[in-house]
SEZA-537824 format. One record per residue (C-alpha): residue number from 0; x negated, y negated, z; residue in three letters. Coordinates in steps of 0.02 Angstrom, whole numbers, plus 50000, padded with zeros to 5 digits. Each point is the difference from the previous one (the first is absolute). Layout:
<atoms>
<atom NUM <X Y Z> 'ALA'>
...
</atoms>
This chain:
<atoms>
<atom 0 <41709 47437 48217> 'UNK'>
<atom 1 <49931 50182 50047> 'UNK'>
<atom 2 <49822 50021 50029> 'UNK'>
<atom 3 <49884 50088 50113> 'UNK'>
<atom 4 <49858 50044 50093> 'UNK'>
<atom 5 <49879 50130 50055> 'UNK'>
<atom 6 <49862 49995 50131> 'UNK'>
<atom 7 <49890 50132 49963> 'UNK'>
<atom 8 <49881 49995 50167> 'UNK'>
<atom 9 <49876 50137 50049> 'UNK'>
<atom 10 <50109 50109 50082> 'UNK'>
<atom 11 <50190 49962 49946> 'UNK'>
<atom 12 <50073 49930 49865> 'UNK'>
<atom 13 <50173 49868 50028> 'UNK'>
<atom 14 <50113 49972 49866> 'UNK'>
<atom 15 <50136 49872 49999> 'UNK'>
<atom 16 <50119 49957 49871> 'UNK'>
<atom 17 <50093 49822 50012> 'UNK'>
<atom 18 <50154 49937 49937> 'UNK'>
<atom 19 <50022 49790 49998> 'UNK'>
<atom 20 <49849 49979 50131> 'UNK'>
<atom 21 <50082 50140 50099> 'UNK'>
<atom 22 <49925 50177 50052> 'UNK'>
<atom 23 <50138 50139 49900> 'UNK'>
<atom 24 <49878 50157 50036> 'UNK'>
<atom 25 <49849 50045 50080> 'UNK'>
<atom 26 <49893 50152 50012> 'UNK'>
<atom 27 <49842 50056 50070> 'UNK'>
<atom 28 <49874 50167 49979> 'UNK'>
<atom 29 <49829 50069 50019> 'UNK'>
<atom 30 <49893 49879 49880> 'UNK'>
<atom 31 <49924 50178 49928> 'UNK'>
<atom 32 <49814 49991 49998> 'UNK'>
<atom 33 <49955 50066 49831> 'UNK'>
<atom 34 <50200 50014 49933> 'UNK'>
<atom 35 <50028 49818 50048> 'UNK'>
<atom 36 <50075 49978 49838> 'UNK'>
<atom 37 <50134 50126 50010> 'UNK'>
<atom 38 <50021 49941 50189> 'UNK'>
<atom 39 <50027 49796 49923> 'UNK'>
<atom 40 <50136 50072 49905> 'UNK'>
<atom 41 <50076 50123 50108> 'UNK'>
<atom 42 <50034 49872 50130> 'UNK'>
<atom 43 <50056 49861 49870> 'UNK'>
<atom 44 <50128 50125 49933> 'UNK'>
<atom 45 <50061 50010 50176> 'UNK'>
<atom 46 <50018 49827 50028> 'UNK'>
<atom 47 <50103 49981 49826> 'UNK'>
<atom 48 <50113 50129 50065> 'UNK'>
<atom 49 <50009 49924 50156> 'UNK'>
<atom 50 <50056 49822 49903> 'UNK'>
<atom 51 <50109 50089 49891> 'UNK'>
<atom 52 <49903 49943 49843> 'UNK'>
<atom 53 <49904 50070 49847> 'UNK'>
<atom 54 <49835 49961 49965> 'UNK'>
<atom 55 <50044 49938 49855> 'UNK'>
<atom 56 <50094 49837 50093> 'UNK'>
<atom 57 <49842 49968 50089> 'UNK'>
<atom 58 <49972 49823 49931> 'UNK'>
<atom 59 <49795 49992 50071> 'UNK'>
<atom 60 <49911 50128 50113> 'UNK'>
<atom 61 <49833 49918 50102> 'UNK'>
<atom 62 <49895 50099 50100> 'UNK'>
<atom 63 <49888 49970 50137> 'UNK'>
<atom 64 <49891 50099 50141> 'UNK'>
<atom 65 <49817 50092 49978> 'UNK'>
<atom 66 <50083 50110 49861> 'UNK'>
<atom 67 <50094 49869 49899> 'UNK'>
<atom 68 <49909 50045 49829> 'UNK'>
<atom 69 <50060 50179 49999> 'UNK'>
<atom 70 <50183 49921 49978> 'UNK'>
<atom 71 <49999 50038 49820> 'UNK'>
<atom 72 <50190 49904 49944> 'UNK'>
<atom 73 <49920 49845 50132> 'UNK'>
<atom 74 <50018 49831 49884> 'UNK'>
<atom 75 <49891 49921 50138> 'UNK'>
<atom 76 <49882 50041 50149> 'UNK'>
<atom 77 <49989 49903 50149> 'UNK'>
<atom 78 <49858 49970 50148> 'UNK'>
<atom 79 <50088 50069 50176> 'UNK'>
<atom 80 <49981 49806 50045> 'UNK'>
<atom 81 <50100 49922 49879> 'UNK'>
<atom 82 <50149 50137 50028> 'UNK'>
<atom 83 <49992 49988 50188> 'UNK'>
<atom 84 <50019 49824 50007> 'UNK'>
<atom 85 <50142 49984 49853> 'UNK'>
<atom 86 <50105 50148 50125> 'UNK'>
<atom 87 <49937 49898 50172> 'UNK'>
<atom 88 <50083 49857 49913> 'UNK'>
<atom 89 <50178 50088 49968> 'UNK'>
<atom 90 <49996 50078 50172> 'UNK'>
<atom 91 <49956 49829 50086> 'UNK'>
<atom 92 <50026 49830 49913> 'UNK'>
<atom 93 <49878 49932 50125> 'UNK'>
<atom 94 <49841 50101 50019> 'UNK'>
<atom 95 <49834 49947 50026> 'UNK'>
<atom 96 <49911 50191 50015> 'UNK'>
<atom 97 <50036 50154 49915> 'UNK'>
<atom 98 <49914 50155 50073> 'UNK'>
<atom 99 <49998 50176 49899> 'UNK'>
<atom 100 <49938 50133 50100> 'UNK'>
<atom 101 <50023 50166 49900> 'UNK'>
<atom 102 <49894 50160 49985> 'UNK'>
<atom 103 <49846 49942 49963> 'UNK'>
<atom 104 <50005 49831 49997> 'UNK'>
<atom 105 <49998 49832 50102> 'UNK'>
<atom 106 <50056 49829 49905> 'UNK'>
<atom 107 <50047 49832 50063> 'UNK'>
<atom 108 <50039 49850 49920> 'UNK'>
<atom 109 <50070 49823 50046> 'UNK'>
<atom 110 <50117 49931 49887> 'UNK'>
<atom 111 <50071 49807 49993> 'UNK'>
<atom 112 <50151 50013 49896> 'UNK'>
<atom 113 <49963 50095 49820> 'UNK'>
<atom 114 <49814 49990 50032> 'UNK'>
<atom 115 <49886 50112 50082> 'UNK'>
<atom 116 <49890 49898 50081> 'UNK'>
<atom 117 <49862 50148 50065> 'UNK'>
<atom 118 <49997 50165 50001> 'UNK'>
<atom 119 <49890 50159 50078> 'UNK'>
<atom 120 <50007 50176 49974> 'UNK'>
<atom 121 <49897 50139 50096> 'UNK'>
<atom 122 <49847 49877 50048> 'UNK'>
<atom 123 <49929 50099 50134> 'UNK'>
<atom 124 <49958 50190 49986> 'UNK'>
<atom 125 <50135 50152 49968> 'UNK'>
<atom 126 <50165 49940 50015> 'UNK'>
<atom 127 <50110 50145 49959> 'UNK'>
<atom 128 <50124 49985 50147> 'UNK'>
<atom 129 <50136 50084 49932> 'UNK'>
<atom 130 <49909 50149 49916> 'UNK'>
<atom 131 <49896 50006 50175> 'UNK'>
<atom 132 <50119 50021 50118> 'UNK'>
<atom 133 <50118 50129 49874> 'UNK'>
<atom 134 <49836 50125 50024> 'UNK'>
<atom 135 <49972 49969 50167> 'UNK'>
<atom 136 <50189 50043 50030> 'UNK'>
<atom 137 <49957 50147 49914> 'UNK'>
<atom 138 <49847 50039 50125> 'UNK'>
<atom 139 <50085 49983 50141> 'UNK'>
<atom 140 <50172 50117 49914> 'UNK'>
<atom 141 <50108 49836 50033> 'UNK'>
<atom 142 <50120 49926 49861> 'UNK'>
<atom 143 <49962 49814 49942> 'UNK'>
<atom 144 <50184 49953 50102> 'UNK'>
<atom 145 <49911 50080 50156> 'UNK'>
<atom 146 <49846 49894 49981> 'UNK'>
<atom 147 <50106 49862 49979> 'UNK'>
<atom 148 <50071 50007 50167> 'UNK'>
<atom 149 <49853 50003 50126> 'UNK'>
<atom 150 <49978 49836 50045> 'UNK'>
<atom 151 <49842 49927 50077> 'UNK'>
<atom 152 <49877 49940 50072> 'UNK'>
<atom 153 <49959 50195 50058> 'UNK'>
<atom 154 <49858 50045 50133> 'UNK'>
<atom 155 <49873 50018 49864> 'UNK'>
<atom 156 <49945 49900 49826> 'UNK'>
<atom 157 <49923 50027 49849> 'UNK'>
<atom 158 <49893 49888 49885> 'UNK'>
<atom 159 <50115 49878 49943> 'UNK'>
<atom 160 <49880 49918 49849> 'UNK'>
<atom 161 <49994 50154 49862> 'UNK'>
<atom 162 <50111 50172 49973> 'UNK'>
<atom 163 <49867 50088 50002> 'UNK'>
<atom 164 <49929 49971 50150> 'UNK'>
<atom 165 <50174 50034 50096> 'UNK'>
<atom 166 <50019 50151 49929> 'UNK'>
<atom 167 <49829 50044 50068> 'UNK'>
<atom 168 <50046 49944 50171> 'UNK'>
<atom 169 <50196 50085 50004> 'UNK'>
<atom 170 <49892 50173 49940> 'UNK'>
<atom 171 <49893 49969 50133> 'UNK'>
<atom 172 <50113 49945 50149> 'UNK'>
<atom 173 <50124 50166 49931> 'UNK'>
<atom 174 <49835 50106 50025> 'UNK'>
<atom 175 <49995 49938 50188> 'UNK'>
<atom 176 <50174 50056 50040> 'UNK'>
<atom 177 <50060 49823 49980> 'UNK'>
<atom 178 <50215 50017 49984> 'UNK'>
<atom 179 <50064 49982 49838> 'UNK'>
<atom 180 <50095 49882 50021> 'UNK'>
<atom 181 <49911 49868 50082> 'UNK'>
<atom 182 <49878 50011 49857> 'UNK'>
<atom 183 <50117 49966 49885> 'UNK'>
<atom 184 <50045 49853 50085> 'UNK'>
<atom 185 <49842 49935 49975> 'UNK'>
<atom 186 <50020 50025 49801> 'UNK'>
<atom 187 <50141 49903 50007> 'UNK'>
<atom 188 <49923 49852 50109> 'UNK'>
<atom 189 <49824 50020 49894> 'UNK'>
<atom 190 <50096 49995 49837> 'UNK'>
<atom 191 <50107 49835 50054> 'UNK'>
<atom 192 <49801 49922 50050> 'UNK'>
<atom 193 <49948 50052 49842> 'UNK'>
<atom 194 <50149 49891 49907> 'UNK'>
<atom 195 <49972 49865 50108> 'UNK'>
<atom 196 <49821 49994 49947> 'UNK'>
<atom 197 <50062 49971 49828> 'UNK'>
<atom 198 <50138 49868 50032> 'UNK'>
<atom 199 <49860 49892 50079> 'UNK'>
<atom 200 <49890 50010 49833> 'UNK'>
<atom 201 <50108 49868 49954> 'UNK'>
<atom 202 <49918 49839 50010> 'UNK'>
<atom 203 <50159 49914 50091> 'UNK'>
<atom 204 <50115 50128 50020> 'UNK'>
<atom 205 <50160 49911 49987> 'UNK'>
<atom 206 <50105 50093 50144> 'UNK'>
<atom 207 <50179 49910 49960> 'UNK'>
<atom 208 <50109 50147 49923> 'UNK'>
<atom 209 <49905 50138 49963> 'UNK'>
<atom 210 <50105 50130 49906> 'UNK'>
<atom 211 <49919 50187 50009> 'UNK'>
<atom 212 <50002 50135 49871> 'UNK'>
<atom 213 <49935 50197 49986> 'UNK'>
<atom 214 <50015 50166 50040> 'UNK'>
<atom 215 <49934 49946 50184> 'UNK'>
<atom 216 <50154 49919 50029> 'UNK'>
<atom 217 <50092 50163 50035> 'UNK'>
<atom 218 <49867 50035 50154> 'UNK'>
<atom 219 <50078 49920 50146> 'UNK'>
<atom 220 <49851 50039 50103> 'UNK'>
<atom 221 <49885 49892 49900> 'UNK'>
<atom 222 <50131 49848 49949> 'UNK'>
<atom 223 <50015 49964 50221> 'UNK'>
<atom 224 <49811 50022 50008> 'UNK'>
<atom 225 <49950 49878 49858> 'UNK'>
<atom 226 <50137 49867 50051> 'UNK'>
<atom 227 <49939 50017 50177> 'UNK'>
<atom 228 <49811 49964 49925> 'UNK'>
<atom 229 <50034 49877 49887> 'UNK'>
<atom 230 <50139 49905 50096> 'UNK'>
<atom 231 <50108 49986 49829> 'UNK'>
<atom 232 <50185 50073 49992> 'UNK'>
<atom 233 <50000 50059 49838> 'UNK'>
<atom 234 <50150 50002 49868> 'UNK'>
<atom 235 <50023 50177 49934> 'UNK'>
<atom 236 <50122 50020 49866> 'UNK'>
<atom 237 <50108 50157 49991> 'UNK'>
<atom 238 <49920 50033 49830> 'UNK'>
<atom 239 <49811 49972 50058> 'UNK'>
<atom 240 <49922 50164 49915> 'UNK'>
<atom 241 <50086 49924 49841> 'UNK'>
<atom 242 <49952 49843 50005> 'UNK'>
<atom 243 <49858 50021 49882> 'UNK'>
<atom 244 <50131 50057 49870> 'UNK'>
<atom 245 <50107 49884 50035> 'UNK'>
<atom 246 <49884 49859 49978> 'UNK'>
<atom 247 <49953 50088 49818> 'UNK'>
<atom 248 <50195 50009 49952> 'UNK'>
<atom 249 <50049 49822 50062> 'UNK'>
<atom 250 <49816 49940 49877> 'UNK'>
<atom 251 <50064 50097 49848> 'UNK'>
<atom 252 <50163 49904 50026> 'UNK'>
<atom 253 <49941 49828 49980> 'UNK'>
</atoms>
């Protein structure tokens, strides 16, 4: 059986097309603001391609993230819960926690077997990691992969409860003659407090296996920071940006 799915989140859109409950192409892009539309379908060509497959072969296509509903050939949308836990599932049998931590958005659920048991997203404030640290590499003329690589704690901090506020005190500390660097240490440490906050919404956190997804995965700086805060090793699949696709394909599959 062929089917796929697309994650259509605020800033990039993940496409994955599987064959027999296994990934045969991916793809991602720029979700497209105003042309997210044409981006959806862009990117899904590419991940046909990628699989070697027409369209046409596609048995069911499910979508998921903020943009879901502008997946026009979508025979199904689905919450960001329901397709993070379905891919937290396939990645590791025995989970307890998935944690999606993507551009702009924070969710955690515990899961006991096929059920999600309790769930939070974004509970606190502006949660935007991903799209907040991407412009404050862009303040500071660093790429994302540099960011990623100054580890913490630093000499200074920021406000570790709301974006906002951080950005307000990295502006100021970079007006002060603060390094560079050592501020942006303090993102990264900030932004792992931040998740933290949002892990411990959950009423009883169930600590046991806790399998983490998102673009935030691919910021080593912030993965050492948060595991240090929260004491959890996480599980990080090879495939974590996709996982919200994946979770989508594996659904329209069964």
């Amino acid at each position: 059986m062929i089917t796929a799915g697309i994650d259509v989140g605020l800033e990039y859109i993940k496409a994955v097309v599987m064959k027999d409950g296994k990934v045969a192409g991916k793809a991602s892009g720029l979700s497209g603001g105003v042309g997210r539309p044409a981006a959806v379908q862009a990117v899904y060509d590419q991940a046909l391609a990628a699989a070697g497959v027409k369209a046409g072969e596609v048995e069911k296509v499910i979508s998921t993230g903020k943009g879901k509903f502008d997946v026009a050939f979508s025979a199904d949308q689905l919450s960001e819960t329901v397709a993070a836990a379905k891919a937290a599932r396939i990645f590791e049998p025995k989970v307890t926690t998935v944690v999606d931590i993507g551009a702009d958005e924070i969710l955690v659920a515990t899961i006991d077997g096929e059920k999600i048991k309790e769930f939070v997203i974004n509970q606190k404030c502006t949660a935007g990691l991903g799209l907040f640290l991407e412009g404050m590499a862009d303040r500071f003329d660093m790429s994302i992969e540099e960011v990623g690589k100054l580890e913490g704690p630093g000499s200074v901090t920021v406000n570790d409860g709301c974006v906002v506020f951080a950005e307000l005190d990295a502006l100021s500390l970079l007006n002060r003659g603060t390094d560079a660097k050592e501020i942006v240490k303090a993102l990264n440490e900030a932004c792992a407090w931040r998740a933290n906050s949002t892990l411990n919404d959950i009423y009883k956190p169930d600590k046991g296996c806790v399998v983490l997804f998102g673009g935030m995965t691919q910021n080593g700086a912030f993965i050492k920071a948060l595991e240090r805060i929260s004491g959890i090793k996480f599980v990080i699949p090879a495939e974590a940006v996709y996982a919200g696709a994946i979770g989508a394909a594996a659904l329209a599959a069964d």
